[in-house]
C-alpha positions as CSV (number, residue, x, y, z in Angstrom):
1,X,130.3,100.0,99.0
2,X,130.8,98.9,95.6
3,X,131.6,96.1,93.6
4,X,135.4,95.6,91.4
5,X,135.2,96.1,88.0
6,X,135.5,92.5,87.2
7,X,132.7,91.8,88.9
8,X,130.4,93.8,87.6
9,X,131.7,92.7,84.2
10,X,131.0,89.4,85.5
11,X,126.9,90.6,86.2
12,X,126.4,92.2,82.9
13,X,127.4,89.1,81.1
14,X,124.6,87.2,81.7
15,X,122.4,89.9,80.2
16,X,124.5,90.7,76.9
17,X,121.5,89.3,74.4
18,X,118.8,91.7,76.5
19,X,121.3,94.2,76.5
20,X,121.6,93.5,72.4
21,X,117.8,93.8,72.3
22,X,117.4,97.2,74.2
23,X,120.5,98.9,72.0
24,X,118.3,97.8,68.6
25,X,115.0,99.6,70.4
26,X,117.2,102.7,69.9
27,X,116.8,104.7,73.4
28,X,118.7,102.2,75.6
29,X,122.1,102.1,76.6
30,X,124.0,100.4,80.0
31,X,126.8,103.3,81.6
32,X,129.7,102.0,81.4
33,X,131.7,105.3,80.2
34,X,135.4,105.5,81.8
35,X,136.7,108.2,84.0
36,X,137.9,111.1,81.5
37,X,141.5,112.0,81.7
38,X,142.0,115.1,79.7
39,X,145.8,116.7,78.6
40,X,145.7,120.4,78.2
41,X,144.2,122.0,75.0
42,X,141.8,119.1,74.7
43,X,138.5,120.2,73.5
44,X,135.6,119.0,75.6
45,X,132.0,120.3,74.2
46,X,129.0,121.2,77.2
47,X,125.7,119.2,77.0
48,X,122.2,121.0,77.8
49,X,119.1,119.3,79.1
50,X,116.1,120.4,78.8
51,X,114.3,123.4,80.5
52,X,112.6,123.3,83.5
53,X,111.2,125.1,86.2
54,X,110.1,124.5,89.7
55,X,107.1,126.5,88.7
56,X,105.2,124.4,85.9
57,X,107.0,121.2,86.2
58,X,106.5,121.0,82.4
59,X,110.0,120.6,80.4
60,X,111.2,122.1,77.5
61,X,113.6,121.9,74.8
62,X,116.5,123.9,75.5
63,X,116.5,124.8,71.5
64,X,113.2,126.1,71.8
65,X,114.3,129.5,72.8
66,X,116.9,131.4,70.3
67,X,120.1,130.2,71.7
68,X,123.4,129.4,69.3
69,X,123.3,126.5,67.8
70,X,126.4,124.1,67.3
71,X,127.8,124.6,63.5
72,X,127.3,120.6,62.7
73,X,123.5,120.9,63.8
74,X,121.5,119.5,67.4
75,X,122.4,115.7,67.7
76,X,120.5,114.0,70.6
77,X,122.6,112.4,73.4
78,X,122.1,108.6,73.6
79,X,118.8,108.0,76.2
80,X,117.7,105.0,78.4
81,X,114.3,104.3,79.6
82,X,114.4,106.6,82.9
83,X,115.7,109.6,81.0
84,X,113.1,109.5,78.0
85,X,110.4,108.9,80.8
86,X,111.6,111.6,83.2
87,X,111.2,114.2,79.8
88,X,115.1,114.7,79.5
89,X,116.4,115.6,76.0
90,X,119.9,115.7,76.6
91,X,121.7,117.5,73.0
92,X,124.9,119.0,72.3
93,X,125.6,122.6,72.8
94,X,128.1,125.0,71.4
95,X,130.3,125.4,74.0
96,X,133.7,124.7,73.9
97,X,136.4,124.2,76.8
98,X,139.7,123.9,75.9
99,X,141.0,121.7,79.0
100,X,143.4,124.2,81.0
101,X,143.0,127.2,78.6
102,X,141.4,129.7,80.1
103,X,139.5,132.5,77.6
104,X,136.8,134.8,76.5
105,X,134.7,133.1,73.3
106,X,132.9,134.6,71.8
107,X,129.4,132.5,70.1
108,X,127.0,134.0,67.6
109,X,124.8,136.9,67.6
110,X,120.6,136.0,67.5
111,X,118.3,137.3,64.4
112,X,116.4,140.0,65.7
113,X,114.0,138.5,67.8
114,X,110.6,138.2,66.2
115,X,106.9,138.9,68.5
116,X,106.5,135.2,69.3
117,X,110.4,134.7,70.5
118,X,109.9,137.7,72.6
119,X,106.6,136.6,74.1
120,X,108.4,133.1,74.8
121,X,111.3,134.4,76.4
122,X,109.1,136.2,79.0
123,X,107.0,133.6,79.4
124,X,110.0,131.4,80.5
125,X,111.6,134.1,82.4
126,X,107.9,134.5,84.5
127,X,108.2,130.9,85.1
128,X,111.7,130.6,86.4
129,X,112.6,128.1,83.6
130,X,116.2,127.2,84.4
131,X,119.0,126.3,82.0
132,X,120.8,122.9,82.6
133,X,124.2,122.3,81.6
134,X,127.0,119.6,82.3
135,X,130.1,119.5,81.5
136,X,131.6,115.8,81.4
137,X,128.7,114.3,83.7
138,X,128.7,116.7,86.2
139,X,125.9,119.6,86.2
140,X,126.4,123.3,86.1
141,X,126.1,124.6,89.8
142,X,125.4,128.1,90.6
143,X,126.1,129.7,94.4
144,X,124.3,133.0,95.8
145,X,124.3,134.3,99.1
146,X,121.2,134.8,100.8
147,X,121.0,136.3,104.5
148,X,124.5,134.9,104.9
149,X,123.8,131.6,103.7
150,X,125.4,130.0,100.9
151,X,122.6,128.2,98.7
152,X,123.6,126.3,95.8
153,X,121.3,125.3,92.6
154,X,122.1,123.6,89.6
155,X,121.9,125.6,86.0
156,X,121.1,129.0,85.6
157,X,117.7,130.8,84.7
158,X,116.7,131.7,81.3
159,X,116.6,135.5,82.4
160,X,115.5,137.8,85.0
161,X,113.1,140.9,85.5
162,X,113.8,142.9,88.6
163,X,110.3,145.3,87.8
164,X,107.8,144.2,86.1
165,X,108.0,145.8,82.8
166,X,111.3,144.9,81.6
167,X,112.8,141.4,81.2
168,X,116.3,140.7,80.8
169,X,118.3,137.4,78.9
170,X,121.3,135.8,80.2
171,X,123.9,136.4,77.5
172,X,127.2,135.8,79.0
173,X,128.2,133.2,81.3
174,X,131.3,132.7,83.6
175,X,132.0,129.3,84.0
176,X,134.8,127.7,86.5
177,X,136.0,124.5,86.4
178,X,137.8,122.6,88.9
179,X,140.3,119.8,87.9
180,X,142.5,117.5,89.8
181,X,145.9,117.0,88.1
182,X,146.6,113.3,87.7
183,X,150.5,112.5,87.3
184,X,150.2,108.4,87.3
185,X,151.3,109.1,91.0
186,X,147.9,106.4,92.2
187,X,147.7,102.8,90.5
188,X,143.4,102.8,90.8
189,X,140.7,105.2,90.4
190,X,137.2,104.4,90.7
191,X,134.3,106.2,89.8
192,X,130.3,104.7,90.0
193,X,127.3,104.8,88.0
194,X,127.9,106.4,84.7
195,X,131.7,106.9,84.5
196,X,132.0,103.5,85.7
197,X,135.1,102.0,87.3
198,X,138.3,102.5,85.4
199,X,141.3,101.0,86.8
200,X,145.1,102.1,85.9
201,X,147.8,100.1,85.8
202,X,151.3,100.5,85.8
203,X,151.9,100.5,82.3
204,X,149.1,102.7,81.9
205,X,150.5,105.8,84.0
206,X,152.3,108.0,80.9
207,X,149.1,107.5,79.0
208,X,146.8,108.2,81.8
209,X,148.3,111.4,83.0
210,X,146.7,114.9,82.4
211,X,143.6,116.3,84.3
212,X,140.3,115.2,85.9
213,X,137.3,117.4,85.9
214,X,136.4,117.3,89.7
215,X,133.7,120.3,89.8
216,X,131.3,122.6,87.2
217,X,130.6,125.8,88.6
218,X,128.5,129.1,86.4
219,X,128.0,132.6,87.1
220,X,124.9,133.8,84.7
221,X,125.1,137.5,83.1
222,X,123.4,139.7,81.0
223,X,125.8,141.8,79.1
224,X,124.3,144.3,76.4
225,X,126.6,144.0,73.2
226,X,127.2,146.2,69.9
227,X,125.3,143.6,67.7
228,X,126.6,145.2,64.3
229,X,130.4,145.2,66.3
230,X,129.4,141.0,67.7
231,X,128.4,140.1,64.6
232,X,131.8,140.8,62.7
233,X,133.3,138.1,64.6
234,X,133.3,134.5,64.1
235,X,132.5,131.3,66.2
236,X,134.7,130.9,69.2
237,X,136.9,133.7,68.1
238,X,138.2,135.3,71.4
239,X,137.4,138.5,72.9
240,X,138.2,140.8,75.9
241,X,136.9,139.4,79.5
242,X,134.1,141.2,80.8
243,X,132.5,141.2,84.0
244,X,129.0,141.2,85.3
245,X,127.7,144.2,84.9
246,X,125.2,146.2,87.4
247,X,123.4,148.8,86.3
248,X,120.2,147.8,84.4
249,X,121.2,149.8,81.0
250,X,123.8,147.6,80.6
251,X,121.7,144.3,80.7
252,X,120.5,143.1,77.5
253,X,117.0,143.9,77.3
254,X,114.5,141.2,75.4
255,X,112.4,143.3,73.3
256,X,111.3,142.7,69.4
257,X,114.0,143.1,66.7
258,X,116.7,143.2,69.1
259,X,119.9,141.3,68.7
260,X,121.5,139.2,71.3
261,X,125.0,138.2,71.3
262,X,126.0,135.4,73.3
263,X,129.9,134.8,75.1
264,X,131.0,132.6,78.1
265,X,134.5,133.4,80.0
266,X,136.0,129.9,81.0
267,X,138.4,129.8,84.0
268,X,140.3,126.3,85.0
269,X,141.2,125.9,88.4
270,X,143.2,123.1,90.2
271,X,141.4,121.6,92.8
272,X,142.1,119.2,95.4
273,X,139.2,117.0,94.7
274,X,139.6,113.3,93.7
275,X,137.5,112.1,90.8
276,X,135.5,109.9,93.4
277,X,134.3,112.6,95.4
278,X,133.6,114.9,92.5
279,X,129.9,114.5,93.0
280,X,130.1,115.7,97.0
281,X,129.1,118.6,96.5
282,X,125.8,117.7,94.9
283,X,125.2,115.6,97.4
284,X,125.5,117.2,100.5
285,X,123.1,116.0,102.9
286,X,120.7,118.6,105.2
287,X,118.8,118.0,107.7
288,X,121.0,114.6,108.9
289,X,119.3,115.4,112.5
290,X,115.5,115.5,110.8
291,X,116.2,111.9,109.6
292,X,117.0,110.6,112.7
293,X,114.2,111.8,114.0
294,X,111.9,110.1,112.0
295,X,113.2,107.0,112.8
296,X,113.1,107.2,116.5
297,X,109.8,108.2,115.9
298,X,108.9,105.2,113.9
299,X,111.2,103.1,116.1
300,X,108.7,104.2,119.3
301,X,105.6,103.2,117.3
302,X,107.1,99.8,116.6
303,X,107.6,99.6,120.3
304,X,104.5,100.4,121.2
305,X,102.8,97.9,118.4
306,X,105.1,95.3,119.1
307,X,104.3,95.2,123.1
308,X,100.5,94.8,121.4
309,X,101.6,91.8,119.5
310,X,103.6,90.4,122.8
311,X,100.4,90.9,124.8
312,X,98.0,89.1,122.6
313,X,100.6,86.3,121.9
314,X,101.7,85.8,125.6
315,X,99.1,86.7,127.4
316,X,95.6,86.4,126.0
317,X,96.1,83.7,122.8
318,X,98.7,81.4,125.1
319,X,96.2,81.6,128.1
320,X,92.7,81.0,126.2
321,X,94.5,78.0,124.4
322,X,96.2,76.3,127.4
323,X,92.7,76.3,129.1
324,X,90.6,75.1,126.0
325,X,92.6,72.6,125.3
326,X,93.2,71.3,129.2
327,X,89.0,70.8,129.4
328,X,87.6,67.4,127.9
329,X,85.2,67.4,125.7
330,X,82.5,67.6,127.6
331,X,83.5,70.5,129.5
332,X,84.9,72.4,126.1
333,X,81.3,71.7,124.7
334,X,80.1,73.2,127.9
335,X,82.2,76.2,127.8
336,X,81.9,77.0,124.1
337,X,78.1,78.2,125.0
338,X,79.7,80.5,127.9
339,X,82.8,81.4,125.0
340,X,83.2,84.7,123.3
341,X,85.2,86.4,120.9
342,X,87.5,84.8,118.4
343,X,87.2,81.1,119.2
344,X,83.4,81.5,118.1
345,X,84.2,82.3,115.1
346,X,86.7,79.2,114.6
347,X,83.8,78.1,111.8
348,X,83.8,80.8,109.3
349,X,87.5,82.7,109.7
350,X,88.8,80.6,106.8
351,X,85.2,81.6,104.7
352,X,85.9,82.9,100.7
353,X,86.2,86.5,101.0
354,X,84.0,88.6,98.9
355,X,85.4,89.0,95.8
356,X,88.4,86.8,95.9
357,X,89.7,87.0,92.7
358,X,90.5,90.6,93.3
359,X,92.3,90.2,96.2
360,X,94.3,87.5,95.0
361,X,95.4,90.3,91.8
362,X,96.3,93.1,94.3
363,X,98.1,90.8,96.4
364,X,100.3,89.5,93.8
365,X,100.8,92.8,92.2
366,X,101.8,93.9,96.2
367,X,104.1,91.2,96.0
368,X,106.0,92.5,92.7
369,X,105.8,95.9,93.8
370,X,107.3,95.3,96.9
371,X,110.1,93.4,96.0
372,X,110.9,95.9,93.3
373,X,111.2,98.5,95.5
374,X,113.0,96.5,98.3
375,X,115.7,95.7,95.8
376,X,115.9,98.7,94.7
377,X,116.7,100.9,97.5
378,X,118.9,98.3,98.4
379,X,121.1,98.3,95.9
380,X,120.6,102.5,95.5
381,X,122.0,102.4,99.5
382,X,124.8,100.3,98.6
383,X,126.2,102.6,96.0
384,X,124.9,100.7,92.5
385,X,122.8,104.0,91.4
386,X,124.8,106.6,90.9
387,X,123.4,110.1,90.5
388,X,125.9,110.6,87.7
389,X,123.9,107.7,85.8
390,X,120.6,109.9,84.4
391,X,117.4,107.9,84.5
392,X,119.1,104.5,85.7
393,X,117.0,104.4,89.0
394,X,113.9,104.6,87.0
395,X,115.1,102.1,84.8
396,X,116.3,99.8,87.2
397,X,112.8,100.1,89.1
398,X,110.9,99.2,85.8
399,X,113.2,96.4,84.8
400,X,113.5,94.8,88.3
401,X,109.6,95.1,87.9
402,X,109.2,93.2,84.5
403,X,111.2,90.6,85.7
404,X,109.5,90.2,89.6
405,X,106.3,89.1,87.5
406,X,106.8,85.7,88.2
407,X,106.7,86.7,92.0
408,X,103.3,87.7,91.4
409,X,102.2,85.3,89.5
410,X,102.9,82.7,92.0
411,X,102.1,84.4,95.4
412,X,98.9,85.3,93.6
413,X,97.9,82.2,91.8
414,X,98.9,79.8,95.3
415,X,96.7,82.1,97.4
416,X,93.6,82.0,94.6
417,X,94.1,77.9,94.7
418,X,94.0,78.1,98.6
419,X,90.5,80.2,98.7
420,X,88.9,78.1,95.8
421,X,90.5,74.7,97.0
422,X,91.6,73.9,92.8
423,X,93.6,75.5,90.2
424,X,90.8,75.8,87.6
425,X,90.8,79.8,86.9
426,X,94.3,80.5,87.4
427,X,95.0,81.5,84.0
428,X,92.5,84.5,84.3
429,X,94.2,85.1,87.7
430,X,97.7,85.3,86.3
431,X,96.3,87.7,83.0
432,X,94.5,89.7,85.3
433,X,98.1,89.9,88.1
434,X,99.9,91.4,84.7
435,X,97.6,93.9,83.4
436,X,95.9,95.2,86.8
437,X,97.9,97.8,88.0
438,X,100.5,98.1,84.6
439,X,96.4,99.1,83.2
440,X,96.1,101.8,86.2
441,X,99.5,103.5,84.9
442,X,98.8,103.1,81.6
443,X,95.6,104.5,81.6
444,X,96.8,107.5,83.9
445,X,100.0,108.3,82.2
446,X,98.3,108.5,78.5
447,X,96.0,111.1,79.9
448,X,99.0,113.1,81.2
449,X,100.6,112.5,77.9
450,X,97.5,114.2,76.1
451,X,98.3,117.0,78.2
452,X,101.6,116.9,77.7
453,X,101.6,116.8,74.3
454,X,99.0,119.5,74.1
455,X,101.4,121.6,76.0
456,X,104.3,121.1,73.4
457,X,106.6,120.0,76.4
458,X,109.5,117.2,76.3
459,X,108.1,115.2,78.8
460,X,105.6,113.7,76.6
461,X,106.0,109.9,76.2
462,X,106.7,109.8,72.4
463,X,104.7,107.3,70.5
464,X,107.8,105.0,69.7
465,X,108.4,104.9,73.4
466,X,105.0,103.8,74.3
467,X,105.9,100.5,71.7
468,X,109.1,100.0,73.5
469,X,107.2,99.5,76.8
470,X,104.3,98.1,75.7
471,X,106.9,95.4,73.8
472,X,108.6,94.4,77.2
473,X,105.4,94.5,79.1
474,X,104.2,91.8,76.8
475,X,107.5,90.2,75.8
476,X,108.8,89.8,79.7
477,X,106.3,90.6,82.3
478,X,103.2,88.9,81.1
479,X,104.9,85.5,80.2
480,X,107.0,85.6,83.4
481,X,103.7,86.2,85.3
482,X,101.9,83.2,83.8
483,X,104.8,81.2,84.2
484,X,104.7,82.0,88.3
485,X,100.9,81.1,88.1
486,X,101.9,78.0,86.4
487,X,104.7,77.3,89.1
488,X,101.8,78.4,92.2
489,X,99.5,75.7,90.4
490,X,102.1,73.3,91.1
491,X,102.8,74.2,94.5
492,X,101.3,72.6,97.9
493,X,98.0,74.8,98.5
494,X,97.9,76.1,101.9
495,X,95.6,74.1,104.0
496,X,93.0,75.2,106.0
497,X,93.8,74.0,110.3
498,X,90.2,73.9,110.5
499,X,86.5,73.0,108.9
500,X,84.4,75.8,107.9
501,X,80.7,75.4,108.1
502,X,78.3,75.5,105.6
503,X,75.9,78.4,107.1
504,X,77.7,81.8,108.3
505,X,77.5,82.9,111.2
506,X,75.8,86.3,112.3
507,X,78.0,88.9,112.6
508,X,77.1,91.0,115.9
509,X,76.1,94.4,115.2
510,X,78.5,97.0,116.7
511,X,78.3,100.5,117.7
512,X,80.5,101.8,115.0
513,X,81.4,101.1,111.5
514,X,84.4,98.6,111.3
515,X,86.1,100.7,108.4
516,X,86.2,103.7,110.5
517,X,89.0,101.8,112.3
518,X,90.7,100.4,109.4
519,X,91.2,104.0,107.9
520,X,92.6,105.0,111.2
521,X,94.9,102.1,111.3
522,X,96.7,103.6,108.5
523,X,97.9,106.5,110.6
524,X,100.5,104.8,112.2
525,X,102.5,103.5,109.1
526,X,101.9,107.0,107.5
527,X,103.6,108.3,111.0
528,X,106.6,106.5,109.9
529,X,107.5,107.5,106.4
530,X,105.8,111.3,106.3
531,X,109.1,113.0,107.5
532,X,111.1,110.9,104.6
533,X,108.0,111.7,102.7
534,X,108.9,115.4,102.5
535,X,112.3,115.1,101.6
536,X,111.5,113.0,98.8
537,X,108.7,115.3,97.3
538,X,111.5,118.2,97.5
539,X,113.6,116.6,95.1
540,X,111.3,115.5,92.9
541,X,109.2,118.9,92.6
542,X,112.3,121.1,93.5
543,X,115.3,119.7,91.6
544,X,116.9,118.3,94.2
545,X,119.4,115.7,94.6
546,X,117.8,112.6,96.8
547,X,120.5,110.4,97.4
548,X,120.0,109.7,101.7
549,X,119.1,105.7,100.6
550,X,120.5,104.7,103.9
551,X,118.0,106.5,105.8
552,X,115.3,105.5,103.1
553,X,116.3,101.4,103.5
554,X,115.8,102.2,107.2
555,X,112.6,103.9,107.1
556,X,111.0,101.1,104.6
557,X,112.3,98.3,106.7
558,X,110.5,99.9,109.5
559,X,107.3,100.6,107.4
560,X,107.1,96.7,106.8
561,X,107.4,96.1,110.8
562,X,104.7,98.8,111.4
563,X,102.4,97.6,108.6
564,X,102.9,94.3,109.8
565,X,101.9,94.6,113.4
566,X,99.2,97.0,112.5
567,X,97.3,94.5,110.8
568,X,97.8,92.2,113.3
569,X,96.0,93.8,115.7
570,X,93.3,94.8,114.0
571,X,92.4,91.2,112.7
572,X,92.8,90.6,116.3
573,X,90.1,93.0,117.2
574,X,87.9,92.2,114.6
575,X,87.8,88.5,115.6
576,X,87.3,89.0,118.8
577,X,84.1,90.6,118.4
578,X,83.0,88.0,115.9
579,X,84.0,89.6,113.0
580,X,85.3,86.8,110.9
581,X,84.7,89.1,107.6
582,X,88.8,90.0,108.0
583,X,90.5,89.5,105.1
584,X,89.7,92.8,102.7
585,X,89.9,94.8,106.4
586,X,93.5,93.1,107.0
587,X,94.7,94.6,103.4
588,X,93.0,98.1,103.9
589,X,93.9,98.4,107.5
590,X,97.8,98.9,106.4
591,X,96.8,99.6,102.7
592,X,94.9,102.7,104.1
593,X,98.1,104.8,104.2
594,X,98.1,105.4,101.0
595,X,94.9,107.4,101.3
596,X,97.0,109.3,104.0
597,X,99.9,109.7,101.6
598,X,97.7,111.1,98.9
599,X,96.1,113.7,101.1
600,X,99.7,114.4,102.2
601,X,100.5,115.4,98.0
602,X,97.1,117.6,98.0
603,X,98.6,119.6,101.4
604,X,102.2,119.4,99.9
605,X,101.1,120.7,96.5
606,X,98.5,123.7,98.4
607,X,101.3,124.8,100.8
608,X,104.6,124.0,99.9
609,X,104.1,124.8,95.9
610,X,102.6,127.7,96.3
611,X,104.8,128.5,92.9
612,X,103.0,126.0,91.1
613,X,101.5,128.0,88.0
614,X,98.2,126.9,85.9
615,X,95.9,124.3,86.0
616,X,98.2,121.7,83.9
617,X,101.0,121.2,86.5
618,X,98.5,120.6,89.1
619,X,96.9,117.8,86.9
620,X,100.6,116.3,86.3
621,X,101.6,116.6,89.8
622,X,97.6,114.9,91.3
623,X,98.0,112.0,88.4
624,X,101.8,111.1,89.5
625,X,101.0,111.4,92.8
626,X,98.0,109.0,92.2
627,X,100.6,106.1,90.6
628,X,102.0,106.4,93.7
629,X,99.5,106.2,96.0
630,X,98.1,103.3,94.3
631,X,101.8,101.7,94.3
632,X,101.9,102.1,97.9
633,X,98.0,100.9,98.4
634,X,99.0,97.5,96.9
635,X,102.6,97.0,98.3
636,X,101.6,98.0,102.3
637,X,98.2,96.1,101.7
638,X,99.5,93.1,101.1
639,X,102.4,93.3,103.2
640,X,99.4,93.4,106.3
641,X,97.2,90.8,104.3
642,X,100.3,87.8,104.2
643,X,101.1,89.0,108.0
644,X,97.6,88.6,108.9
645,X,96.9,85.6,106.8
646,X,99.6,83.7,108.7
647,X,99.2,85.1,112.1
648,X,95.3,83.7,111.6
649,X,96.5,80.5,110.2
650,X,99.3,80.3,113.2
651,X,96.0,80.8,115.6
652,X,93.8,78.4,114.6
653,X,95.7,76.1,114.2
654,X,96.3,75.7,117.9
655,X,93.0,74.8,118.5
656,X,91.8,70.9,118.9
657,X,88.7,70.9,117.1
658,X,86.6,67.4,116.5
């Protein structure tokens, strides 16, 4: 589902002066490149990434290692938010395609490679460092057989060692490309996220006509070369096709003072494949049956909960109330000495939480949080966020994030003036709302960024970004977060259905700890999302493609029900043995999953990236898994807390109370 190119127009009008303020930070741009319509011979130049590898999760500059280098120097790609945050350094590259001319080119021959290029290249070899190319959007995609299975990656590795004492380079590559032939036969094509949504007319057809590139495919070789003979020749000069050789003498070995000579082979072919589908391949979803799954599974748990909540709503709460409030008052005064369980505590439920002011924080940072990622994966299952579009997830997420700050501010300011009865504090509430957990990630991510930068990798934060963010942290979210607490100071408090009493009543001592069942609360929401979990760890720490939104908008909505009803229940059970301490256990008894999530990372990271070399990408991989722990902590926490809240509110005020 998308939206017409109008439209959209329409929706990025009314942010043309943030749009203006962004392009002058110099790192932001909105996608809004047309489909490319090519006429033979046209020149169209490759784009590398950076390195990385599956093994260190630590990116590199792709120039870092002694590749060819274009003749009018390494220009950067223009970068948003996402992209410079992810570590991707997107530059041109030498490579030429000449659209619907197929030949042999011929690139440059190396220097002879010095000790420290030599130890370099090995290094990245050892660590499966891969190269990553693309070709007008679309990303270089390599096939291999394995068993008699077809497995697809994108790029290529920086070279191979088939025994341990000799590494080889990949010299030569074969590249394919697929494109559709466009005669002006169609009168509308439409692309999404980063080639945007071109439409062609009538008039348009001569012009538009010529060829599409629909698909990117690479073979990787290692070809030894004459160097004296390679380095005769010129840039892009052609030479004669060769093919992939075999036999390990005819690999080019990576030794000191050797000389590496680097050519591509470039085949067109016509394909089938409409520029809208061009990304299919990349997207190609396993495991459809391992989704579903999960979601019955969930879908039985919300069953199970939600008979629970129909039990104690019908049943006990309906009955207890229909028979207190049938006695007069001389028989509910007699009664209330035989009563036990939650109607004792009637007195103290609505009592100021320890530590209120904190609870009112994490429950308006929930509240932003939550909605940032509702809206999100909303608009990522309707089609809005394009894989094409590099980074533009991320950016949305943080952007939709700045801007839900007045969200926060409000939900967290109202609640603060509901436990304290007045307003007067509500500036520190709204100050502390802003820079609670934006402070956690801060504090984390500079540590990482030490290491980072200690590492020499691209996906340290450079300083001028950490400016940039700190600029719209300060210009957007912490103004539109005191002007929600302003707005909650002038909204109706929530009021109290009944009296609380000045003395507290004793708590009954019980036979085990309370928090033992709030931590095992969190199983059942953690039941829910693990499976979807594991998908989503794959493509972050394997390169992957996540693009299954649909089953991920499904999965949250059911997350909310589970949290939901799991809190419920447990505020239940704590009132009814007297507990009326239930406000911190109502956040951490659906908060707790995160705990569960987190230990989830620690096993993911021990068993299924087993790869995972040195002590650094274990630190990076703990502290991002940490953000997000904490991210889901304060968004399912407070999801339970406003559930429970209301659901206690809902009960007591069904009472008659004198």
């Amino acid at each position: 589902m998308a939206l017409p190119l109008i439209s959209r127009r329409k929706l990025c009008n009314s942010f043309v002066y943030f749009v203006l303020i962004l392009q002058a930070c110099n790192g932001f741009y909105l996608p809004g490149s047309y489909m490319h319509t090519y006429s033979t011979g046209d020149e169209i130049y490759a784009k590398v990434n950076s390195l990385t590898s599956i093994e260190t999760e630590l990116p590199f500059s792709y120039y870092s290692l002694p590749y060819c280098k274009p003749t009018g120097g390494v220009k950067k790609s223009a970068e948003n938010l996402g992209e410079l945050l992810m570590g991707d350094q997107i530059d041109n590259s030498p490579y030429r395609f000449r659209m619907n001319v197929n030949e042999s080119v011929y690139l440059c021959t190396s220097a002879p490679l010095s000790e420290n290029e030599v130890k370099l290249l090995k290094q990245r070899t050892r660590d499966l460092y891969q190269v990553n190319m693309n070709l007008d959007n679309l990303p270089a995609m390599r096939f291999a057989d394995q068993n008699g299975i077809k497995i697809q990656w994108t790029g290529y590795p920086v070279g191979f060692a088939p025994n341990s004492n000799d590494y080889y380079i990949i010299n030569h590559l074969k590249f394919r490309v697929l494109i559709h032939e466009y005669e002006g036969a169609g009168v509308e094509i439409i692309g999404t996220g980063e080639e945007g949504m071109g439409i062609i007319t009538e008039a348009d057809k001569t012009k538009a006509s010529g060829f599409e590139i629909v698909g990117f495919e690479v073979v990787p070789c290692s070809v030894k070369y004459d160097p004296e003979k390679m380095a005769k020749l010129h840039m892009y000069d052609n030479i004669t096709s060769v093919g992939c050789p075999r036999e390990l003498d005819k690999f080019q070995i990576i030794r000191e003072r050797e000389r590496v000579s680097f050519t591509y082979d470039v085949e067109f072919v016509k394909s089938n494949i409409r520029w809208p589908s061009r990304w299919d391949a990349y997207l190609k979803m396993d495991g459809a049956r391992v989704h579903w799954f999960s979601i019955l599974n969930s879908l039985m748990v919300i069953v199970f909960l939600a008979g629970i909540v129909f039990v104690i709503f019908l049943r006990t709460v309906r009955r207890d109330l229909t028979r207190y409030e049938e006695l007069d008052k001389e028989a509910q005064a007699q009664m209330n000495e035989e009563l036990s369980g939650w109607k004792l505590v009637v007195g103290d439920v609505f009592r100021e939480p320890a530590n209120s002011k904190l609870l009112c924080v994490m429950v308006g940072d929930g509240v932003q949080i939550t909605g940032m990622a509702v809206v999100t994966i909303v608009f990522a299952a309707f089609g809005f966020m394009s894989p094409a579009s590099r980074g533009m997830l991320l950016t949305g997420m943080i952007l939709l994030y700045l801007f839900l700050g007045i969200a926060a501010g409000y939900v967290g300011v109202r609640m603060w003036r509901t436990i304290k009865g007045s307003s007067e504090g509500w500036r520190s509430v709204s100050w502390s709302i802003a820079c609670f957990f934006p402070g956690i990630v801060f504090i984390i991510l500079t540590v990482l960024n030490f290491i980072l930068w200690g590492s020499k990798s691209t996906g340290a934060i450079p300083i001028s970004l950490y400016f940039i963010i700190l600029s719209l942290w300060f210009c957007i979210s912490v103004p539109l977060t005191l002007l929600g607490g302003f707005l909650g100071t002038r909204a109706e408090p929530i009021k109290y259905p009944v009296r609380t009493n000045q003395i507290p009543r004793e708590i009954p001592a019980r036979k085990y700890p309370s928090w033992l069942l709030v931590l095992g609360a969190g199983t059942l929401p953690f039941g829910t999302l693990f499976i979807e979990l594991f998908f989503i760890l794959s493509s972050i720490w394997h390169g992957r493609f996540y693009y299954v939104f649909g089953f991920l908008l499904i999965v949250l909505l059911l997350l909310v029900t589970v949290c939901a009803e799991v809190s419920v229940v447990l505020t239940y059970m704590h009132l009814c043995v007297e507990d009326w301490m239930w406000w911190w256990k109502a956040f951490y008894a659906s908060g707790s999953v995160a705990l569960y999530v987190f230990l989830y990372s620690i096993n993911y990271l021990i068993f299924d990236l087993q790869r995972l070399s040195g002590p650094v990408s274990a630190i990076l991989y703990l502290g991002y898994s940490l953000i997000i722990a904490v991210a889901i902590m304060l968004s399912t926490g407070t999801i339970g807390f406003l559930t429970s809240f209301y659901f206690v509110h809902y009960l007591f005020s069904s009472v008659k109370i004198d």
